[in-house]
C-alpha positions in Angstrom: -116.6 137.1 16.0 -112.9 137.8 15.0 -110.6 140.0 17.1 -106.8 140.8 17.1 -106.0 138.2 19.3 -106.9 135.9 16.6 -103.9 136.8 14.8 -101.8 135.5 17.3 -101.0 131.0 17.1 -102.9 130.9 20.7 -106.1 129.4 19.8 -107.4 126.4 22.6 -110.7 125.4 20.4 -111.8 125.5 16.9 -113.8 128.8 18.0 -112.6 132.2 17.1 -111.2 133.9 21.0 -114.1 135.7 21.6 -116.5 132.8 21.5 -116.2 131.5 25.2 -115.0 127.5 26.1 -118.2 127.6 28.7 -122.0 128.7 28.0 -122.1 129.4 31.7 -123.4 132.8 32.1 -121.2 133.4 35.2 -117.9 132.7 32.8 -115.1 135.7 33.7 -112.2 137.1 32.9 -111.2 139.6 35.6 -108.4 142.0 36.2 -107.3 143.1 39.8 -104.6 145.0 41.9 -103.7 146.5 45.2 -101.8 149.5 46.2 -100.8 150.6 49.7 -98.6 153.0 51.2 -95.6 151.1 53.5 -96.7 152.9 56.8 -100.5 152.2 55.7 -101.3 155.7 55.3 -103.3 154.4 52.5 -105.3 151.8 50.3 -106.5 151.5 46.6 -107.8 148.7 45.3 -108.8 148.2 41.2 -111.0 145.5 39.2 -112.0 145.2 36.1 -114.0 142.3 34.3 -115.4 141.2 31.4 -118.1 138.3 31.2 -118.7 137.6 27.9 -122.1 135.6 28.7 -123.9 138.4 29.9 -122.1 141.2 27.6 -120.9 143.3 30.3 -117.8 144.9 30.9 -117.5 146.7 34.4 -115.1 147.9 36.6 -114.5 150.5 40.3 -111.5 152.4 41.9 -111.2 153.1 45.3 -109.0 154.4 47.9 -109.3 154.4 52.0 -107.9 157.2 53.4 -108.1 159.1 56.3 -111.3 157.6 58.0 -112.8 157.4 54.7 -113.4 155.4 51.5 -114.0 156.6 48.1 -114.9 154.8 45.0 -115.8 155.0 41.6 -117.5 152.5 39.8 -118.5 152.0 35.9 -120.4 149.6 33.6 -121.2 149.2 29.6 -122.1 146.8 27.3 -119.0 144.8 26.4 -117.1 145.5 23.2 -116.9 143.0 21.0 -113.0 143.5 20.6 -111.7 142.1 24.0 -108.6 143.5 24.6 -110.3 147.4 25.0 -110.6 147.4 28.3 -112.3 150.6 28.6 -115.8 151.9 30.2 -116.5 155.3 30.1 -113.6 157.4 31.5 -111.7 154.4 32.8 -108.9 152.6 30.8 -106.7 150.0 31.1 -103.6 149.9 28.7 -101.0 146.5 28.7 -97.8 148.3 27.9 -95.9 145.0 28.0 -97.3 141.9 28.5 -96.8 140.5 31.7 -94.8 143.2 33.0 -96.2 146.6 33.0 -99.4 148.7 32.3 -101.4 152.0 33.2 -104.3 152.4 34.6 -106.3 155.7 34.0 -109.5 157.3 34.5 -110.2 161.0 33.2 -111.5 163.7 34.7 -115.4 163.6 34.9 -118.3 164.9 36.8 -117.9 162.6 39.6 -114.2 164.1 40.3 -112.8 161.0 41.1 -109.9 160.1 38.2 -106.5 158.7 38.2 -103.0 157.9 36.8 -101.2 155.0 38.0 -98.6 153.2 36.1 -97.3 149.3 37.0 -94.1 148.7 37.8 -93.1 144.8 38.3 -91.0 143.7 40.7 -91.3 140.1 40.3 -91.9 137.5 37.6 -95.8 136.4 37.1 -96.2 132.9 39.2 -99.8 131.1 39.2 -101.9 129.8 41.6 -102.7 126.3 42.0 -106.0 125.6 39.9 -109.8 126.3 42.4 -112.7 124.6 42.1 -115.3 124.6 44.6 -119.1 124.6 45.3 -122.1 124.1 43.5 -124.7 121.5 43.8 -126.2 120.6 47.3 -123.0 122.4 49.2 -124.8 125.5 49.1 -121.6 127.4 48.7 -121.5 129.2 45.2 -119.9 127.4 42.3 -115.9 128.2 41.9 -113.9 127.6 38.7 -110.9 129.5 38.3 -107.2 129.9 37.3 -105.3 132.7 39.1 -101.9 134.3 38.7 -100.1 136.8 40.7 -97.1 139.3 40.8 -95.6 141.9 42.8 -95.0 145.3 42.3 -94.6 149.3 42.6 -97.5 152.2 41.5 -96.4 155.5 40.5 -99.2 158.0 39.4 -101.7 160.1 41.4 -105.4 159.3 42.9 -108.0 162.3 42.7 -110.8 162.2 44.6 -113.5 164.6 46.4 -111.0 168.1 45.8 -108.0 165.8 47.0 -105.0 164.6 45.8 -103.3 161.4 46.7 -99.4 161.0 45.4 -98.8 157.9 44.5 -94.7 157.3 44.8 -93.0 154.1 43.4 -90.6 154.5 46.6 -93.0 153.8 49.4 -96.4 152.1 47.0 -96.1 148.7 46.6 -99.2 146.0 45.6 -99.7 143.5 44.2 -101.5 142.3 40.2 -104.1 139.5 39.9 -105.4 138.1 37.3 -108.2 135.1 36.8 -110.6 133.6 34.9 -113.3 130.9 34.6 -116.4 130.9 36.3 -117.8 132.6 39.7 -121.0 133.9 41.2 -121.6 136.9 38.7 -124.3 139.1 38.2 -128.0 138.9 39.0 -128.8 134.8 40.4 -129.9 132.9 38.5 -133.7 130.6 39.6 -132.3 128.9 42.6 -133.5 125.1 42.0 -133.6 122.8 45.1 -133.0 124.7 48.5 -129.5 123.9 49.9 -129.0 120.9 52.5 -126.8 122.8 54.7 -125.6 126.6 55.1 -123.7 128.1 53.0 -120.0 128.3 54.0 -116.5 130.0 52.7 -113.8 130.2 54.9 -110.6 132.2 52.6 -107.6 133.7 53.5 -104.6 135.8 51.0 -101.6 137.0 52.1 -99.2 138.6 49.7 -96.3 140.2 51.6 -93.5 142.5 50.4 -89.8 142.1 52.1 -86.9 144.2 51.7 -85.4 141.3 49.6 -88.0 139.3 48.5 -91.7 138.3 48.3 -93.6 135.7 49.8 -97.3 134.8 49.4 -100.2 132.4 50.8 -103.5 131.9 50.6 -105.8 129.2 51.2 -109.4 127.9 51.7 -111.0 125.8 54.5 -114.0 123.8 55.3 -115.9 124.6 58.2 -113.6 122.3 60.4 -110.8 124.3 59.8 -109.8 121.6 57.1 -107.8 123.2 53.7 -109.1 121.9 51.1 -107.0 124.7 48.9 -103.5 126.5 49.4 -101.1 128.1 47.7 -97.5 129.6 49.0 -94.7 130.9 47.6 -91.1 132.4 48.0 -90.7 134.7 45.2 -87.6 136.4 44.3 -87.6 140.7 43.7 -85.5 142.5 41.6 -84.2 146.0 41.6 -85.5 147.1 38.3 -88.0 145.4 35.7 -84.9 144.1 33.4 -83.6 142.0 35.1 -86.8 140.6 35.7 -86.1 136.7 34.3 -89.2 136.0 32.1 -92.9 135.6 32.5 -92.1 133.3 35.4 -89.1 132.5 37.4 -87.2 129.5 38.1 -85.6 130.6 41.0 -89.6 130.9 42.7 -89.9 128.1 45.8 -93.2 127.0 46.0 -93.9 126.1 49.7 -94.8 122.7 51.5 -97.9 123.6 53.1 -99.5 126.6 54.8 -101.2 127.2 58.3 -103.2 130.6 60.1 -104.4 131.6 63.1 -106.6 134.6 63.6 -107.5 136.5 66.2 -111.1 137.8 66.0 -112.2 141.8 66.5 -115.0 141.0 68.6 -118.6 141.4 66.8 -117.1 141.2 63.7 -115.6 138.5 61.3 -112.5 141.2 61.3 -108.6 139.8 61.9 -107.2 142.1 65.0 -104.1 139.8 64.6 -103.1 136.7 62.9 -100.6 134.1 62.2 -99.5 133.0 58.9 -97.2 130.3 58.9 -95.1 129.1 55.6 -93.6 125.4 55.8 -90.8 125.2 53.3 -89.9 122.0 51.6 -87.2 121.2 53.0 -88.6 121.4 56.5 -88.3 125.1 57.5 -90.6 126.8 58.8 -91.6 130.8 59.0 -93.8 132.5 61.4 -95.6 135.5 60.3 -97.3 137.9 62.7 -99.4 140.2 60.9 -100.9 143.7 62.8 -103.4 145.4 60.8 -103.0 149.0 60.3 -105.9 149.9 57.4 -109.2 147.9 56.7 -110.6 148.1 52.5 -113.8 147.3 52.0 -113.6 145.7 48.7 -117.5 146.9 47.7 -115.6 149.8 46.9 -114.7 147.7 43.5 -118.1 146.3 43.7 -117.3 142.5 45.7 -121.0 142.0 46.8 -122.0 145.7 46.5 -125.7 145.8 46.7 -125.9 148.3 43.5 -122.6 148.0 41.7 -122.1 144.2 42.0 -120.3 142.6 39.3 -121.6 141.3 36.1 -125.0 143.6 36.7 -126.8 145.2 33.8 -126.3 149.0 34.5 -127.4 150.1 31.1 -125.4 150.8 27.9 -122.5 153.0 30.0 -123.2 153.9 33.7 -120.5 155.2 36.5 -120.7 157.3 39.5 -118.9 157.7 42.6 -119.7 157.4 46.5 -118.0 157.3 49.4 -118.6 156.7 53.6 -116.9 157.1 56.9 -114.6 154.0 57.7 -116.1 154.0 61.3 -119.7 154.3 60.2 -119.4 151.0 58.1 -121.5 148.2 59.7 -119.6 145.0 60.7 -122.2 142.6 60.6 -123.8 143.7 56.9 -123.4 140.8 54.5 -121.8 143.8 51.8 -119.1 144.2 54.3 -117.4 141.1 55.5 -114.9 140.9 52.0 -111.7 143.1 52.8 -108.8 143.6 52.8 -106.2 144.7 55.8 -103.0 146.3 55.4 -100.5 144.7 57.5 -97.5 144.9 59.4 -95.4 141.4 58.9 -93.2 140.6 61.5 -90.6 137.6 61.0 -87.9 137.2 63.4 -85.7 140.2 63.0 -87.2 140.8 59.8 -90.3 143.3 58.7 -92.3 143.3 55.9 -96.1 145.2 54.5 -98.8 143.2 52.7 -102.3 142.8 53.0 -104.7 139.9 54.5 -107.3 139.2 52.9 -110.6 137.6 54.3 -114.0 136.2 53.9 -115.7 134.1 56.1 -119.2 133.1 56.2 -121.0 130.4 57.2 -120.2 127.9 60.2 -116.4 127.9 61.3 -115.6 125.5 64.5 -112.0 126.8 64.7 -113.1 129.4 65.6 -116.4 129.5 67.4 -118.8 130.9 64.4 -121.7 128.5 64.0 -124.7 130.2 61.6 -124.1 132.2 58.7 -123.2 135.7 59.6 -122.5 135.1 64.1 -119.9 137.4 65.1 -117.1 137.3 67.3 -117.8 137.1 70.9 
């Protein structure tokens, strides 16, 4: 049961690292990243996840691009070191903690690999703690801790015969890490039938700004009520070095946070919102956002029928698909998690980030009542 992180004074119980704090079988530990082009010419999105419960280590690349998305996805049984991150072709290497890494995946018969380096351009800073769900609520159980932290890509994307460049100058994203428990592989016996439908109302918005960061995100009841936020002001340096530490004093965590969306009718889809940050000391920002790209994040296996997370695929499995953007139906469960690129708007100022949704379930703020109504 011994690894190498072992070696290292970090130890939280009298277990050796691998042995897990929780028996839950949904217990995760999950890597995850964003990359997009500033004029939204593109999206990639990356996870990877082990759930040391189940014994499963899986992962999925993919990249939206002109009308269409690819992906590649990958599964194994987990190795029982857990700092290889590695299934099949794909690998992902920590060059230095906390600040930079490299994501690969060789050349194989699906012909979808990739390159892509991390390049920090802000300390980590974490999210406030979640916990949600469970019981009679219906809504999944939620456990997690969460940190985040801005950045650059620099590599290449190959995929179907094409290649996509991917230059530190114009690619910017974002890192996320988390861990604890979530709604992993296949369900487990249901017990009693929920009291009441199920309902998730979420919201991320990580934004990039000629001279600095600032992020949100937050979760709401079906009242429009938060009942979890988080927002920041995060400081960006030019290079890595000068990079203060893991985290940074000089980050301003925010006094509260507030949205406002307006609905694509029949779908759940943003066509525009409003994220507004309050400031402690009684400022507040505006944030129009425009959508310019939609991600399906299936494409890294978020509620993908076949490739979910956490599912037994067999000792090593991985393939590749893809689909038109425009032939993606908007009222399937598989496609109501994603991710927009967006145009921020702040005054004078202008920024690029994504918004990030999910909403299911009953919503009164705004006119969804059963668990999967669309926008009239």
């Amino acid at each position: 049961m011994l690894s190498k992180l072992d070696d290292y004074p970090v130890h939280q119980t009298s277990e050796p690292l691998r042995q897990p704090v929780s028996a839950d079988r949904h217990h995760y530990d999950r890597y995850w990243f964003n990359g997009y082009d500033k004029d939204g010419e593109f999206y990639f999105g990356i996870g990877a996840a082990r759930y040391p419960n189940l014994g499963i280590l899986d992962c999925g690349v993919s990249i939206v691009r002109g009308g269409e998305q690819h992906a590649f996805h990958a599964s194994c049984r987990a190795p029982e070191e857990p700092t290889q991150v590695e299934v099949g072709p794909f690998k992902l290497e920590i060059l230095e903690p906390m600040k930079s890494l490299r994501v690969t995946v060789d050349p194989n018969e699906t012909g979808f690999d990739c390159d892509l380096l991390w390049i920090p351009r802000s300390a980590n800073f974490k999210e406030g703690h979640q916990a949600s769900g469970g019981g009679v609520t219906g809504a999944p159980r939620m456990e997690a801790t969460r940190f985040n932290q801005f950045g650059f890509w620099q590599g290449h994307i190959q995929y179907d015969g094409r290649r996509c460049e991917v230059d530190p100058r114009r690619v910017v994203g974002t890192k996320d890490r988390s861990w604890g428990v979530r709604p992993v592989g296949d369900p487990a016996p249901p017990g009693a039938p929920p009291t009441r439908v199920p309902q998730v109302f979420f919201l991320w918005a990580p934004i990039h700004w000629d001279d600095r960061c600032t992020h949100a995100g937050l979760f709401t009841d079906e009242w429009g009520t938060p009942w979890h936020w988080d927002g920041m002001l995060v400081p960006t340096y030019d290079s890595p070095d000068a990079i203060p530490g893991v985290e940074d004093p000089a980050m301003a965590p925010l006094a509260g946070v507030e949205e406002q969306l307006v609905y694509l009718p029949g779908t759940r889809r943003a066509r525009s919102a409003t994220i507004s940050l309050l400031e402690r000391g009684g400022a507040r920002q505006d944030i129009a956002l425009e959508p310019l790209l939609c991600f399906r994040m299936k494409g890294i296996g978020y509620g993908h029928p076949e490739w979910g997370h956490g599912k037994w695929k067999g000792e090593l499995a991985f393939a590749a698909e893809s689909w038109k953007v425009d032939d993606a139906d908007e009222t399937a469960l598989e496609n109501q998690h994603i991710q927009q690129v967006v145009r921020a708007r702040c005054g004078d100022r202008t920024g690029v980030g994504v918004l990030e949704q999910i909403a299911l379930g009953p919503n009164h703020k705004y006119g969804f009542s059963e668990f999967l109504d669309m926008a009239r």
